[in-house]
C-alpha positions in Angstrom: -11.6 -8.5 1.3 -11.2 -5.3 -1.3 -7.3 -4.8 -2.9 -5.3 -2.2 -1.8 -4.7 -0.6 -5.1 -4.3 2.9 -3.1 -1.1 1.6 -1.7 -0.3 0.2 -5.1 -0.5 3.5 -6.3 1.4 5.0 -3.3 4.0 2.5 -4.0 4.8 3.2 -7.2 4.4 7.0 -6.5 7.0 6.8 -3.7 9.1 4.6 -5.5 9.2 1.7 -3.0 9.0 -1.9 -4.8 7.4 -4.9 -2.5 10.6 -6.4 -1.2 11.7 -3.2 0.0 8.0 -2.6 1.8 7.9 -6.2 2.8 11.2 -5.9 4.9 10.2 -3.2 6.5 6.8 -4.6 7.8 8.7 -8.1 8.9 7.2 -10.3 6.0 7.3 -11.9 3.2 7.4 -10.4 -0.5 4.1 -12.7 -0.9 2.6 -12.7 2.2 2.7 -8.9 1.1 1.3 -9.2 -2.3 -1.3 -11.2 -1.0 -2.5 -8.6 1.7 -2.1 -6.0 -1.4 -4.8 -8.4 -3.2 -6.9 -8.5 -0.5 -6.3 -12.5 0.0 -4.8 -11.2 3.7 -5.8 -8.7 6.0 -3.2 -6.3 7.5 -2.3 -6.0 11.0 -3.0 -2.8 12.7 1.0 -2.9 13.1 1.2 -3.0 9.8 -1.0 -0.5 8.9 0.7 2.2 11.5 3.9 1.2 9.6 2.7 2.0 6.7 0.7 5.2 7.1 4.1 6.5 8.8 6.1 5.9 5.5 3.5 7.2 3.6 2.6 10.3 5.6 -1.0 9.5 5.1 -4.1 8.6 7.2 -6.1 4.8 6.8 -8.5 6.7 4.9 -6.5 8.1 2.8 -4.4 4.7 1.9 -7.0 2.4 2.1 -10.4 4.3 0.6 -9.6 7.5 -1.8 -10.0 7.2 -4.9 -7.8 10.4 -5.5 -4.6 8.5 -5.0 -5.6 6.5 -7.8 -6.8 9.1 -10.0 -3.3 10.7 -9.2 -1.3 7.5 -10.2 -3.0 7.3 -13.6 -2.7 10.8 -14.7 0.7 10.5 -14.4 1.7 7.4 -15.8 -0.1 9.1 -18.9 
């Protein structure tokens, strides 16, 4: 299973730390890390919740490379 850096990077973008994500998908601070690493595989529940706080699509979260590209030119 690949890691989720997009939604790393969205995280850190938006300003929302894991517990506060985790809470509002109904686990666990590690069970959320672990889906983040790729040791889990999210729920399609999970993954509507979270493309509604993001305001982006599954592709966009879970596959683009821009986000990333975005994340690290900034923290420059």
């Amino acid at each position: 299973m690949p890691k989720h850096n997009n939604l790393k990077a969205l995280m850190v973008k938006f300003g929302i730390k894991n517990p506060d994500l985790a809470k509002k998908l109904n686990i666990s601070p590690s069970t959320l890390s672990r889906k983040i690493n790729g040791e889990y595989d999210f729920t399609m529940t999970e993954i509507e919740i979270i493309k509604d706080i993001f305001k982006q699509t599954y592709e966009e979260i879970f596959f683009n490379t821009e986000i990333l590209k975005m994340s690290t030119e900034s923290s420059a």
